[in-house]
C-alpha positions in Angstrom: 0.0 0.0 0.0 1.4 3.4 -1.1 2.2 6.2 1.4 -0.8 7.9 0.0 -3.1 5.4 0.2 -2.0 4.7 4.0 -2.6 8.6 4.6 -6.1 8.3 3.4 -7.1 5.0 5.2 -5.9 7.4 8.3 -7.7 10.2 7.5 -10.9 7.8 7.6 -10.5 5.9 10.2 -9.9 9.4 12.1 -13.5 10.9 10.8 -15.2 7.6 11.3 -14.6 7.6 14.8 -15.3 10.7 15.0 -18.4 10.7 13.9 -19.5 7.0 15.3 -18.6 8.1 18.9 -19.6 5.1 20.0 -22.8 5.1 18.8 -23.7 1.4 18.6 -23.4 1.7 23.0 -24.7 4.7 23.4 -28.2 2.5 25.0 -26.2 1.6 28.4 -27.1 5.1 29.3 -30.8 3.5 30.0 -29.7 2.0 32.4 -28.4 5.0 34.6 -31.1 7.2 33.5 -34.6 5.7 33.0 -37.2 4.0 34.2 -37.7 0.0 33.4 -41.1 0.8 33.7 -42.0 3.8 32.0 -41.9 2.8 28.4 -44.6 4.6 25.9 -44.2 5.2 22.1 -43.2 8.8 23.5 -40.7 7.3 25.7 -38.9 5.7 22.7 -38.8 9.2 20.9 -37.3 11.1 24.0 -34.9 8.7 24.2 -34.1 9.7 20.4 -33.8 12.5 20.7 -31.9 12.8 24.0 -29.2 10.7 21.8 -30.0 7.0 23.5 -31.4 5.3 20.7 -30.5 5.4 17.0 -33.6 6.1 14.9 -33.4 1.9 14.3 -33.6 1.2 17.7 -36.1 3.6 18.4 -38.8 2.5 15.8 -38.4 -1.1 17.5 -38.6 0.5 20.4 -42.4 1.9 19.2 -43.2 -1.3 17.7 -42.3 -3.5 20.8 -42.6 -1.4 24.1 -42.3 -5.1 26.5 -39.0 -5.4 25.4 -37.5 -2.2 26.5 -37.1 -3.2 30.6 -35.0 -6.0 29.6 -32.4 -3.6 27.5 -32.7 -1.1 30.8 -31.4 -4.1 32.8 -29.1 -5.4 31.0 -27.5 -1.4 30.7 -27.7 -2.1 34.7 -26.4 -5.5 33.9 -23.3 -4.3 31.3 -21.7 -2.0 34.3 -21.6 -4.3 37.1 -20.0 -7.1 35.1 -17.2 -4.6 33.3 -17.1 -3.0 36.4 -16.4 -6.1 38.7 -14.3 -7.8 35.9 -11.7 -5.3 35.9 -12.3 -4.1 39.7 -8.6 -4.6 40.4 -7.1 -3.6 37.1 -5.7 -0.5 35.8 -8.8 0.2 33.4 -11.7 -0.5 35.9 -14.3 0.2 33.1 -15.6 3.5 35.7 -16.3 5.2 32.1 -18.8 2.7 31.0 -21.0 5.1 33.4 -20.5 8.5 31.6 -22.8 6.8 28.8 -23.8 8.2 26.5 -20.6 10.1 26.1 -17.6 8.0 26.6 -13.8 8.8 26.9 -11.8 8.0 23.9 -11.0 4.1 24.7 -14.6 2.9 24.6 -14.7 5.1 20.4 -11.7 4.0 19.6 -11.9 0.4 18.2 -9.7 -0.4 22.0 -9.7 -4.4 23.2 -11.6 -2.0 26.2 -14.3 -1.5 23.4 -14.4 -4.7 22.2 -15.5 -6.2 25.8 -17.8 -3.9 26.5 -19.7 -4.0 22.8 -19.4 -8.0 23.7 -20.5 -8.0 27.1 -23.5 -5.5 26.6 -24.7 -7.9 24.0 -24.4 -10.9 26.0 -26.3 -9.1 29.0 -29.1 -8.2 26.7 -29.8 -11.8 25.5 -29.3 -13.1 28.9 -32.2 -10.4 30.3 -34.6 -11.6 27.1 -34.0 -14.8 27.8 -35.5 -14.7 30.9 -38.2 -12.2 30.1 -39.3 -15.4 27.3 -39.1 -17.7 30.0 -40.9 -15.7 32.6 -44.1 -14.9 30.1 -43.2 -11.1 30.0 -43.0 -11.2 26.6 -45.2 -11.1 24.3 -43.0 -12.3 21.0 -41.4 -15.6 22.4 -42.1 -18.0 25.6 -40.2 -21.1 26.6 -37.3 -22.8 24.8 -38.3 -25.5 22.0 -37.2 -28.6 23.9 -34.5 -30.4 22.0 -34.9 -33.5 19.9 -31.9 -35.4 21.6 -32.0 -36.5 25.0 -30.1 -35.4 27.9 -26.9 -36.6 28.7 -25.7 -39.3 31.1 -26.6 -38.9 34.8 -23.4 -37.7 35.3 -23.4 -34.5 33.3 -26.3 -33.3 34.8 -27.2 -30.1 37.0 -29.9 -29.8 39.4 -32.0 -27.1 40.2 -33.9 -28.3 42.5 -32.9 -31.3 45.3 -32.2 -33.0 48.2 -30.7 -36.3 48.7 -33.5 -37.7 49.9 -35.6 -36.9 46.9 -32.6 -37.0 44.3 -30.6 -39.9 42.9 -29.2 -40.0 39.4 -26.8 -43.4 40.4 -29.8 -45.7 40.2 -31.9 -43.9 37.5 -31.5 -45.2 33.8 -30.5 -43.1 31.0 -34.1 -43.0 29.2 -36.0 -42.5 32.3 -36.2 -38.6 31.2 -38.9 -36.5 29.5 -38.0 -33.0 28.7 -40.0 -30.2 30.6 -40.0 -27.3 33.0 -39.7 -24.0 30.7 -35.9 -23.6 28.8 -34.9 -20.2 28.2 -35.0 -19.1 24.8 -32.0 -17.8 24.3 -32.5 -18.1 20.5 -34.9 -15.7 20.3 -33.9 -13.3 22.7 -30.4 -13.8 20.4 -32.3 -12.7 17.2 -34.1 -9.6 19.0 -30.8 -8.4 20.6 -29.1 -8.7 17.4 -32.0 -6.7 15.9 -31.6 -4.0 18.5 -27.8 -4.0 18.8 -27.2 -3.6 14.9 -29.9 -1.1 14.7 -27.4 1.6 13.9 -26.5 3.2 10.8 -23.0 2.8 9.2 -21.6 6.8 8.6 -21.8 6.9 4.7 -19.0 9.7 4.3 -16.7 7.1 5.9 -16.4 4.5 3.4 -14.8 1.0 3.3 -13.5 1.8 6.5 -16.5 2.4 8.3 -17.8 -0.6 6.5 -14.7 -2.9 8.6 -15.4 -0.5 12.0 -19.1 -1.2 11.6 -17.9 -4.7 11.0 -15.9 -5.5 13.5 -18.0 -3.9 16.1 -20.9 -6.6 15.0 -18.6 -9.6 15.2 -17.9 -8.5 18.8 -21.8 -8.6 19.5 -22.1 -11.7 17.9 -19.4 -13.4 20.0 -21.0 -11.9 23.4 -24.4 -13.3 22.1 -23.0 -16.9 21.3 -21.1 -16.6 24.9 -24.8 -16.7 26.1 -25.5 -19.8 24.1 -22.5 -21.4 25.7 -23.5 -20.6 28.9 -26.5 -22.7 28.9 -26.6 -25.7 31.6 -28.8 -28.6 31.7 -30.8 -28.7 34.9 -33.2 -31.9 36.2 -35.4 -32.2 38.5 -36.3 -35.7 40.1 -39.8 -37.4 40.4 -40.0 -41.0 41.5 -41.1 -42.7 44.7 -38.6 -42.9 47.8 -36.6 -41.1 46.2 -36.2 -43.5 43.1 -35.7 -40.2 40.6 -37.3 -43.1 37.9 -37.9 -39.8 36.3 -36.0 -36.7 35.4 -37.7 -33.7 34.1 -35.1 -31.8 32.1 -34.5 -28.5 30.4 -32.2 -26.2 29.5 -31.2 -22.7 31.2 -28.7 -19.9 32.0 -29.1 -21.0 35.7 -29.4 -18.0 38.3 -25.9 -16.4 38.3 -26.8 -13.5 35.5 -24.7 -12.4 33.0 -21.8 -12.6 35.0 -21.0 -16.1 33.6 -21.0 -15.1 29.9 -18.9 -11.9 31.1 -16.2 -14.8 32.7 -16.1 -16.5 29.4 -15.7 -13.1 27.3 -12.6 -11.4 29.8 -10.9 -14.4 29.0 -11.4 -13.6 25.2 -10.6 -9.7 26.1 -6.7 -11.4 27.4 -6.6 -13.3 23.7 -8.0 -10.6 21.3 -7.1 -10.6 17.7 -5.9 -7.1 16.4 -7.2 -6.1 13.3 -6.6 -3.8 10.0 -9.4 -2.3 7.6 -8.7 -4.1 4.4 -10.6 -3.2 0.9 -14.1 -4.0 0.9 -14.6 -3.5 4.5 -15.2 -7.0 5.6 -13.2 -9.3 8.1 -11.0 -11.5 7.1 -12.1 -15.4 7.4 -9.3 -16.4 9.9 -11.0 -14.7 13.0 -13.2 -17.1 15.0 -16.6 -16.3 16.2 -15.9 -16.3 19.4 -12.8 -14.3 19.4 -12.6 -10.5 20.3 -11.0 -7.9 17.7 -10.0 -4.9 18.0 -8.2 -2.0 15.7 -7.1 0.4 17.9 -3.9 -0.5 20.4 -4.5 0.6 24.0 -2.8 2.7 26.8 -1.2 1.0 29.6 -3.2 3.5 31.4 -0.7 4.4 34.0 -0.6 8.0 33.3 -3.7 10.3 32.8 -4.4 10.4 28.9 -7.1 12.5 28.2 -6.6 12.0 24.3 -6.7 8.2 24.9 -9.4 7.9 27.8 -6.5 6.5 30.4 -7.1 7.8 34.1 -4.0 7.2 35.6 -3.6 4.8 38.7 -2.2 7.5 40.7 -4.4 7.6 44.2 -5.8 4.2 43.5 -6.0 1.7 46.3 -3.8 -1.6 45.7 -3.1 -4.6 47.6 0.4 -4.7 49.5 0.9 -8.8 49.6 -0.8 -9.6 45.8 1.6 -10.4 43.1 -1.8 -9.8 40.8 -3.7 -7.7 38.6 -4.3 -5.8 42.7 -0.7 -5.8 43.3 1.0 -2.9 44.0 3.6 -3.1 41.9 1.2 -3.7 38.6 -1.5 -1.1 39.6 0.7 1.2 40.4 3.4 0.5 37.0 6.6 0.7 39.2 5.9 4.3 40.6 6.2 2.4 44.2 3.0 3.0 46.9 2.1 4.3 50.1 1.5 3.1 53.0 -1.6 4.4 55.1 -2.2 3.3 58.8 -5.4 4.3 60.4 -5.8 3.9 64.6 -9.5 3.7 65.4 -11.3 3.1 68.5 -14.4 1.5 68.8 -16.6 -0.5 71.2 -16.5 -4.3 71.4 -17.2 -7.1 73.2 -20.4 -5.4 74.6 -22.2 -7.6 77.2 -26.0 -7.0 78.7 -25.8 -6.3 82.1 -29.5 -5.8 83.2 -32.1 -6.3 81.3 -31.7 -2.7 79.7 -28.1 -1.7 80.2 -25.4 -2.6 77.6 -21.6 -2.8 78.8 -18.5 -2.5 76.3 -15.2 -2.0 76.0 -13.0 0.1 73.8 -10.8 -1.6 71.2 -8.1 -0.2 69.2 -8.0 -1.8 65.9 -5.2 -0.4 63.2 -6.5 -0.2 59.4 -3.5 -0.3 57.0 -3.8 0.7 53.1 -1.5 0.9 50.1 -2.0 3.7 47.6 -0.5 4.3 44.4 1.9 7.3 43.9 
């Protein structure tokens, strides 16, 4: 590629994120500002117009009101996860919550980016999933049951036993029926997908916004399939004396919450693929589903960067006897730490004395805290 040609795929990659500003998320800021319950056709337009929704997402919005809580929680649901996935890290995701206008890592094509386009996809399958399974929507219900049976005893996951009432070591393999209500995450998969891509590609941008606009949806995709693979199979016994000569099977996300598909996709964020745009502004066909891409290398965010969204770790609490991610000497990237001692005195070992009279003593107790220079 000529020096010309590489000055111009620059120059659009600079204007298309420009312009995108992180469009395709700008949604989580539901979660922070409105109301799971106060969804009306006007409600969808206000959140046009305040910059929530893109005009896609808004006419689905119109056209399927029940839907909108679940997006709300899963914008609740897309913070907590980030946020206590990289707790101890030097980006701790606190800028997911400046939605709908994020700092540069989280516009900039960053592996940052990349997890939180995934995740935010995963937590909104996960949320209408279970709003199928629970009968609060009106476009899907309970799972189709599969055609194969369930696996050996062995494999299996309860939901609901005892040992007096559950025994899979005397039950035979086709002792089963399938039942109970699966979650759906099929079709909660094709309405979040619906939602998600509901944003228009920036036309002045070209074959490179074409790749952006790409790569961002092969991130969705992978946190919607991490959903998929979340999915356990859980059995419930029925049978006299605890015989279990039945098991009533189906297949659900258990009650752990997105949290589980976030697991699966931070250990993707460690092993994502960097990408380039390339002519035609599609992905290349070496890049697994599952896997993360990004475009845009990130800061070690160990200085404040305002150009490239990095905080700094400076003033940031760290762990004085972690050779981890918590550690003082990673959080704080070889500046060296300080170390804080607190003398408090409070009451303890209190005792009744009478019937109304409480007795106590005064303790000394010494709190001690690294922070980061």
């Amino acid at each position: 590629m000529t020096t010309l040609a590489t000055g111009k795929l620059c120059l659009l990659l600079i204007i298309f994120l420009l312009v995108d500003n992180g469009a395709c998320i700008k949604w989580l800021a539901l979660g922070r500002s409105w109301d799971e319950n106060a969804w009306t056709k006007e409600a969808c337009i206000e959140a046009k117009n305040l910059g929530l929704l893109e005009r896609k997402q808004a006419k689905l919005c119109r056209t399927t009101l029940d839907v909108m809580p679940s997006f709300v929680q899963a914008a609740k649901d897309t913070s907590s996860v980030c946020q206590q996935a990289f707790r101890n890290r030097r980006w701790n995701c606190s800028s997911i919550d400046r939605a709908p206008d994020y700092s540069p890592e989280l516009i900039t094509g960053t592996r940052e980016q990349a997890f939180v386009y995934a995740v935010s996809a995963a937590a909104a399958v996960w949320r209408l999933a279970r709003g199928c399974a629970l009968g609060s929507l009106t476009v899907c219900s309970c799972a189709t049951p599969p055609r194969r049976e369930p696996p050996s005893s062995s494999a299996l996951v309860s939901s609901s036993y005892s040992p007096a009432t559950f025994s899979f070591a005397i039950s035979a393999r086709n002792s089963f029926k399938w039942g109970g209500c699966g979650d759906d995450v099929r079709s909660a998969s094709r309405m979040a997908k619906r939602f998600l891509q509901g944003t228009t590609i920036y036309q002045g941008s070209g074959p490179v916004g074409k790749f952006l606009q790409a790569v961002n949806m092969h991130n969705n995709r992978a946190g919607r399939r991490a959903v998929d693979q979340s999915l356990i199979l859980e059995c419930k016994c029925h049978g006299v004396s605890g015989s279990c000569s039945i098991r009533t099977c189906w297949r659900g996300l258990g009650s752990s919450g997105p949290s589980v598909a976030g697991a699966r996709l931070l250990r993707r964020y460690a092993t994502a693929a960097e990408v380039r745009p390339r002519v035609g502004g599609r992905l290349p066909p070496l890049y697994h589903h599952d896997n993360l891409l990004f475009t845009t290398k990130s800061s070690d965010y160990c200085l404040p960067d305002r150009k490239r969204g990095s905080l700094g770790t400076s003033g940031r609490q760290c762990n004085g006897s972690s050779s981890g991610y918590d550690g003082c000497e990673y959080l704080c990237c070889g500046r060296g730490h300080m170390k804080k001692s607190r003398d408090t005195v409070e009451r303890c070992q209190c005792k009744y004395v009478s019937c109304c009279y409480v007795k106590c003593k005064s303790c000394r107790r010494i709190t001690t805290t690294y922070v980061c220079n």
